[in-house]
C-alpha positions in Angstrom: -66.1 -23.7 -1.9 -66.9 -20.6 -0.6 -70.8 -19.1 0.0 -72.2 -15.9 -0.9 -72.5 -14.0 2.3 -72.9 -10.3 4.1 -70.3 -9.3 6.4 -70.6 -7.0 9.2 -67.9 -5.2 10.7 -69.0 -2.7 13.7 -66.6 -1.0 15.5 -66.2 1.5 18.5 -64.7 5.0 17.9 -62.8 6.7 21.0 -62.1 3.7 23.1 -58.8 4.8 23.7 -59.9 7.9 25.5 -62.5 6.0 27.4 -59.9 3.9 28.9 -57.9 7.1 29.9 -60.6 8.3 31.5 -62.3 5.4 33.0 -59.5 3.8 34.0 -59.0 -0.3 32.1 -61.2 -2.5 34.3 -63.9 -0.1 34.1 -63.5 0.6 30.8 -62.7 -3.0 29.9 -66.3 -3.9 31.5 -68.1 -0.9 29.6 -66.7 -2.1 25.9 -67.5 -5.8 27.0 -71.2 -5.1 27.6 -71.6 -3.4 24.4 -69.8 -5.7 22.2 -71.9 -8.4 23.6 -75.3 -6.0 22.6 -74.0 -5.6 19.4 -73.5 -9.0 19.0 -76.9 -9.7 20.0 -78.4 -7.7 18.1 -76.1 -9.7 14.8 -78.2 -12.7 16.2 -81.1 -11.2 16.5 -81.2 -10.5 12.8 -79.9 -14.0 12.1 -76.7 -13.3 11.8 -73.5 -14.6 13.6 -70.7 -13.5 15.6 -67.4 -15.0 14.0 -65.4 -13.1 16.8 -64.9 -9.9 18.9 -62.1 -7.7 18.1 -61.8 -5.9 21.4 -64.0 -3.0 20.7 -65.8 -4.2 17.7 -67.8 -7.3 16.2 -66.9 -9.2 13.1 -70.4 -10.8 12.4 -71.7 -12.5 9.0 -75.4 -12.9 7.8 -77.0 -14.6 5.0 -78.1 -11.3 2.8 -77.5 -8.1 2.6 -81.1 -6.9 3.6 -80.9 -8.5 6.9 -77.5 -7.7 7.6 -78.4 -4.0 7.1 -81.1 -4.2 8.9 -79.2 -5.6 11.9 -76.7 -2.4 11.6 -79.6 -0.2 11.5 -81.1 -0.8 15.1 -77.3 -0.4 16.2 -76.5 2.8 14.9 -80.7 3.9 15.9 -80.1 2.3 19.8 -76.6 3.7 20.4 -77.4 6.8 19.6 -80.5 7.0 21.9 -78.0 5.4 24.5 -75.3 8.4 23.9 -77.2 11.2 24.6 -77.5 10.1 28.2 -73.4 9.3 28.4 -71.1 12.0 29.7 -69.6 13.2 26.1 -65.7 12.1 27.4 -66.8 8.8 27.6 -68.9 8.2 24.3 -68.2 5.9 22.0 -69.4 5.8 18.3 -69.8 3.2 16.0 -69.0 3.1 12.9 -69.8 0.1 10.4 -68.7 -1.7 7.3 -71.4 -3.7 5.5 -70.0 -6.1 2.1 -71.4 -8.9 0.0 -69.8 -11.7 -1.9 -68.4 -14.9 -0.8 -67.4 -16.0 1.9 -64.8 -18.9 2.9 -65.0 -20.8 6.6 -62.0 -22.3 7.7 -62.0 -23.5 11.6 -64.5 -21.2 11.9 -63.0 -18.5 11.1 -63.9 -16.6 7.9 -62.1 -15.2 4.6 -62.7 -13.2 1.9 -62.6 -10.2 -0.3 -66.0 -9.6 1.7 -64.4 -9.9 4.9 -61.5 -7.8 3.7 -63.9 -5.3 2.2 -65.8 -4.8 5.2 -63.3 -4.4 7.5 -62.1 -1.9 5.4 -65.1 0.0 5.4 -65.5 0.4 8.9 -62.1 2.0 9.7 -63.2 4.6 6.5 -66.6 5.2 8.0 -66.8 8.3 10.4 -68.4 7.7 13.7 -72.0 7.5 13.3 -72.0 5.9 9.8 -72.7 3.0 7.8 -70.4 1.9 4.7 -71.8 -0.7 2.4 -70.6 -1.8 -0.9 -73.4 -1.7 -4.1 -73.5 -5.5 -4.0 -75.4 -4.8 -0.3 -78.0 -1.6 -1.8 -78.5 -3.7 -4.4 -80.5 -6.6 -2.0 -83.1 -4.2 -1.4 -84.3 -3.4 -5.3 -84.8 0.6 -4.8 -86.3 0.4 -1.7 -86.7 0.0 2.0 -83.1 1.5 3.0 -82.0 5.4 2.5 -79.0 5.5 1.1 -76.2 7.9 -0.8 -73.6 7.2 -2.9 -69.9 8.2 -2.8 -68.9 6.6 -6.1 -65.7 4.7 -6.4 -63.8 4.4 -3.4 -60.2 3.6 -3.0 -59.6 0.6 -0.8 -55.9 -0.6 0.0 -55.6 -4.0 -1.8 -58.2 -3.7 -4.3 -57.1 -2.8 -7.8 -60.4 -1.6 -8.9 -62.6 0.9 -6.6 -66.0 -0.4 -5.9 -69.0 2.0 -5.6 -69.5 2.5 -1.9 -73.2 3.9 -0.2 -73.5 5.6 3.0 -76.4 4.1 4.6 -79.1 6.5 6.4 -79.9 5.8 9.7 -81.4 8.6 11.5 -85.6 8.5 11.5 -85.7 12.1 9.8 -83.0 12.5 7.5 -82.3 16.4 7.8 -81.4 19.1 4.5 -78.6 20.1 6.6 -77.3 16.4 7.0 -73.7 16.2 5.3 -73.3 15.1 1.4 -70.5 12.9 1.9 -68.0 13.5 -1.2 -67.5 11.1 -4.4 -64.0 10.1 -4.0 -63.8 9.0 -7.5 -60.3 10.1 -9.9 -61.2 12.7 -11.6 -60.3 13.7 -15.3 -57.0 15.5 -15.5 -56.2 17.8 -18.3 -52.5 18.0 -19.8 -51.3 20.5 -17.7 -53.2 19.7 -14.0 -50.4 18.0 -13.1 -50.0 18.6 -8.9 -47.9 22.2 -8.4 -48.4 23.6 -5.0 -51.2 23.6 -2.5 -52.1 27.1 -0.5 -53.7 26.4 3.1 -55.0 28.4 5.6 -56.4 28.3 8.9 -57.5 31.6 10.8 -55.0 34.2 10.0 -52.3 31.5 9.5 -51.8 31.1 5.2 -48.9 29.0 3.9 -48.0 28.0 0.4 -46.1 24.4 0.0 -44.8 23.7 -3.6 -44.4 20.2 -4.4 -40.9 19.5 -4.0 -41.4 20.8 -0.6 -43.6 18.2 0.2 -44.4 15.8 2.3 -45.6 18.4 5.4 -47.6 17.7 8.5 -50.9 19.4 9.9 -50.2 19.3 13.6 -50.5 20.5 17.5 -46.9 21.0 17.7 -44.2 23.1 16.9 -42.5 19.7 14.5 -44.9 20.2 12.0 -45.0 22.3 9.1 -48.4 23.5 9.4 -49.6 24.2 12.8 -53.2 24.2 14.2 -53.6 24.7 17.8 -56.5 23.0 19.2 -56.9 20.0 21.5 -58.5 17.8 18.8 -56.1 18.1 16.7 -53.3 15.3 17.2 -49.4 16.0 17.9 -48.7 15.1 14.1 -52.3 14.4 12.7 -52.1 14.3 9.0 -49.5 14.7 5.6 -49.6 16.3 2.6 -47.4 14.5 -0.2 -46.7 14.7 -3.6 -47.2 11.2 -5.3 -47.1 10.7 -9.3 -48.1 14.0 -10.1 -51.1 14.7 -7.2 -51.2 15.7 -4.0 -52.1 12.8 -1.5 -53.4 14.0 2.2 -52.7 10.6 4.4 -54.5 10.9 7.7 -52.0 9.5 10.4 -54.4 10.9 13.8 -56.0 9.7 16.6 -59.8 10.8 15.9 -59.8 11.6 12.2 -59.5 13.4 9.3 -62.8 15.2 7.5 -62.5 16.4 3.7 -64.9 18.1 1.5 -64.7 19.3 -2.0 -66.0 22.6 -3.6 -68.0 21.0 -6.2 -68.2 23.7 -9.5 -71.4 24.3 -8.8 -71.1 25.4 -5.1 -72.2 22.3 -3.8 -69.9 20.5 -1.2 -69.7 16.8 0.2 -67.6 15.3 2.6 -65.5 12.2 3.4 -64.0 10.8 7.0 -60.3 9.1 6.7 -59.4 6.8 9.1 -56.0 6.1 8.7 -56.3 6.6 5.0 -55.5 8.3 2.1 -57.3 10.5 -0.8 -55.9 12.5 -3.4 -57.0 16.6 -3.0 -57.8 18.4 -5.9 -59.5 22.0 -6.5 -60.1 23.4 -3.9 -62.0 22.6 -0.2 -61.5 22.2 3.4 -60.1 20.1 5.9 -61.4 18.7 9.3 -58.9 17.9 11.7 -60.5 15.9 15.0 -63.8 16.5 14.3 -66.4 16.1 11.2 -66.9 19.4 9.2 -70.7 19.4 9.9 -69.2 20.9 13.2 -68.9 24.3 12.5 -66.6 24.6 15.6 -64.1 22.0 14.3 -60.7 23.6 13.3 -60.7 23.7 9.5 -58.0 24.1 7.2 -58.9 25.6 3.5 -56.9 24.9 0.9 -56.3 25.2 -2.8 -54.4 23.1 -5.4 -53.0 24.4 -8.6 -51.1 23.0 -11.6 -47.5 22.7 -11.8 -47.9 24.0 -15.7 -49.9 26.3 -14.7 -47.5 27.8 -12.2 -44.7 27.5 -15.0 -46.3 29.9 -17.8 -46.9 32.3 -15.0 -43.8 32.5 -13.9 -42.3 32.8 -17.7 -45.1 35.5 -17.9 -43.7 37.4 -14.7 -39.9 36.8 -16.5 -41.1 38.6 -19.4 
């Protein structure tokens, strides 16, 4: 029998590109010494290391309140740490935080929890905390700062949970970012995916969908180009799928989404690796978050397939 139980997953971002520039037995030391912080900060809290993944900590606690508490002082320390690092060579961390139970075998650990968690921390952006309600919830209203992003889609879950993004920073800013609800929205009888416009600069390109799947990309290979050095060779894809149009982030660093919401308010997601269905209209973030307003951006706009058939009978006419 299993037992209820919070699980911490805390990962770095950019090792990869630490390694490059540090060379591996340097950079192999530098990843060592934090992982070990991290974990003793886990311990610290009460909690305990199950294992290191190379550049993260798999860590489980007996409550939510003291795992987030843990994860707190991470993301509060690091940062302080950053600001004195050469910025080629920092390394974020981003965290997944989930209740429920737990199973030991060998001492090893299993679990939709586990599973959960781990999940959460690849969708996390750098700098963030991910938690599942079943973690807010172990506070009763209070003590933590947190916003939701409604029901997230996570591979191998057949229902989306409610995920929060957990507030770290000691003064939480107006101009901090509204991350967006990722929840499915309504779809009327004739939304059905049609085309997507995008733009970037002075570049504009219109991709019906049985012209889809295209890549957003450095290089010439893909079908929307974006010259800048964060943005990877082939970094994400656009594809039609069951009637909507998926963006799949396939990159190195990232992919960044926002929504126009209808009243002019905007939020904004990170994928890592991951997948959510565009509608409307909004902007995406290759290689760096939106909240940086030099990060190359890509606006687009969806429309209905329906939609695009009565005005082209109306342009027949």
């Amino acid at each position: 029998m299993g037992a209820t139980s919070t699980v911490v997953f805390a990962d770095l971002t950019g090792s990869t590109r630490v390694f490059e520039a540090m060379g591996n037995a340097r950079a192999t030391e530098t990843v060592t010494r934090l992982t070990q912080w991290i974990g003793g900060v886990c311990e610290a809290h009460g909690g305990r290391v199950v294992k290191s993944l190379g550049d993260g900590v798999f860590a489980i606690f007996g409550d939510g309140v003291s795992a987030t508490k843990a994860v707190l002082e991470m993301q509060r320390n690091h940062q302080k740490r950053l600001q004195t690092w050469p910025a080629p060579l920092r390394m974020e961390l981003q965290i997944g935080v989930a209740s429920g139970e737990v199973v030991e075998v060998d001492g090893d650990c299993y679990g939709d929890a586990v599973n959960t968690a781990s999940r959460l921390s690849d969708l996390a952006g750098p700098g963030q905390i991910w938690a599942t309600e079943s973690v807010i919830e172990q506070f009763n209203g209070g003590e933590v700062r947190h916003r939701s992003l409604g029901p997230i889609n996570i591979r191998g879950k057949s229902e989306m949970p409610v995920i929060h993004r957990v507030d770290w920073q000691d003064e939480v800013s107006e101009f901090l970012t509204m991350p967006a609800t990722l929840a499915q929205q309504p779809r009327g009888a004739d939304s059905s995916f049609g085309q997507i416009e995008l733009a970037w600069l002075d570049v504009r390109s219109m991709f019906r969908a049985a012209e889809l799947p295209i890549h957003l990309g450095r290089v010439d290979e893909a079908q929307f180009v974006v010259n800048d050095p964060r943005v990877s060779r082939l970094h994400a894809r656009i594809e039609a799928r069951q009637g909507s149009c998926v963006l799949v982030d396939v990159s190195t660093y990232g992919t960044w989404v926002r929504f126009h919401g209808t009243a002019g308010a905007s939020g904004e997601i990170a994928l890592r690796r991951d997948e959510c269905v565009l509608h409307g209209s909004g902007e995406i973030g290759l290689g760096a978050p939106l909240s940086d307003f030099s990060a190359p951006t890509i606006s687009f706009n969806t429309t209905g397939g329906n939609v695009l058939l009565a005005r082209r009978d109306m342009r027949e006419r």
